[in-house]
N, C-alpha and C positions, 0 to 999 in steps of 0.2 A: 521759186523752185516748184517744181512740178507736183503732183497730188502723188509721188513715189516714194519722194524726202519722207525718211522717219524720225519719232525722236531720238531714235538712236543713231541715226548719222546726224544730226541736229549736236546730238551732244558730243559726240564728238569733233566736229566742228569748233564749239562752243571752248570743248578743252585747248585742241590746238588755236583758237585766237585768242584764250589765254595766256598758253606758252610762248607763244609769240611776243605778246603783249608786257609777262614778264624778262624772258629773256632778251625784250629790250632794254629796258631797264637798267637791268645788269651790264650789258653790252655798252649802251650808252657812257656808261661810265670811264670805262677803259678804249672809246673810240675815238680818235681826232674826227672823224667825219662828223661824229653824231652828238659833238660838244653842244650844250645849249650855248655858250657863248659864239658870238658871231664873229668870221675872218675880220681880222684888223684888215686887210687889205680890200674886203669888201665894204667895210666900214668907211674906208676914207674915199674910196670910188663913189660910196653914194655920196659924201660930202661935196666931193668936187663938181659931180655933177648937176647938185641941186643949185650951184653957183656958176657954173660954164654955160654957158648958151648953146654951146657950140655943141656940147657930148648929150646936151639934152635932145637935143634933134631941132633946134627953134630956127627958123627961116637960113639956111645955109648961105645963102646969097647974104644976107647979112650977116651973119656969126662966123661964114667959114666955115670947111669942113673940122671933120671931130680933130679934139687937139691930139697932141702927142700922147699923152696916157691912152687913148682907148684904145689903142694894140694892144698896148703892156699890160692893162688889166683884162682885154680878152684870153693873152697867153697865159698872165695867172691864173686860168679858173679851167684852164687844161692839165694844172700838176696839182691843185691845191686840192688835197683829202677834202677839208671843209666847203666848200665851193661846188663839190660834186656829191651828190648821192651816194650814200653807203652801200657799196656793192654787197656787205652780208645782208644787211638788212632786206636789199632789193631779191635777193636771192631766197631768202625766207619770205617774205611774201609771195612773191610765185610761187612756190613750193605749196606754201597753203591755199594759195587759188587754184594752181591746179591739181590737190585731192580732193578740194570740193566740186571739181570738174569730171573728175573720174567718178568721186564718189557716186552723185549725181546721175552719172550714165551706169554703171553697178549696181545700184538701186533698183533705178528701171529693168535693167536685163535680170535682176531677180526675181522682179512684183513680175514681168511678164512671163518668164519660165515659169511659175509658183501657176498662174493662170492657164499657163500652155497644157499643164501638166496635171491640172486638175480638171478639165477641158477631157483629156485625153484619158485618165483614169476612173 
């Protein structure tokens, strides 16, 4: 951050990544996306492929291409909440990166008018 950053956009910063930080939390709790437990159906895709030759990617000429499951667990992970990133989630992070993006530029165009304008009086 630029020598513009104060501690008072610091701290507030500091508030909204904890807000964040708690209202995951909470959110986590009541989310399918954001379960610490892991998709059963991503569970057993890595089982099979830690045993298939073939869906590991191992010499194709000899194992054949991917077997029959790796469509069907590509399509599972196009509808499966768990599988995909939590779109509130992802939405709250941006949101907090970009007011410390704004902030950031705010700052600067204050410390420089506050300059401009002492300059000029």
């Amino acid at each position: 951050m630029s020598g513009l950053w104060t501690a008072a956009d610091q701290a507030e910063l500091d508030l909204l990544v904890h807000a964040l930080a708690f209202d995951y939390s909470e959110h986590r709790k009541r989310c399918p996306a954001c379960r610490p437990e892991p998709c059963p159906v991503l569970e057993a895709w890595r089982e099979h492929r830690a045993l298939c030759r073939a869906c590991a990617g191992d010499a194709p000429l000899t194992f054949g291409g991917p077997c029959e499951r790796k469509p069907a667990f590509i399509a599972h992970g196009d509808s499966c909440a768990r599988c995909k990133p939590c779109p509130h989630l992802q939405t709250a992070i941006r949101e907090v990166g970009e007011w410390r993006e704004a902030r950031i530029l705010l700052s600067r165009a204050q410390a420089l008018r506050a300059i401009q304008d002492e300059a000029a009086g």
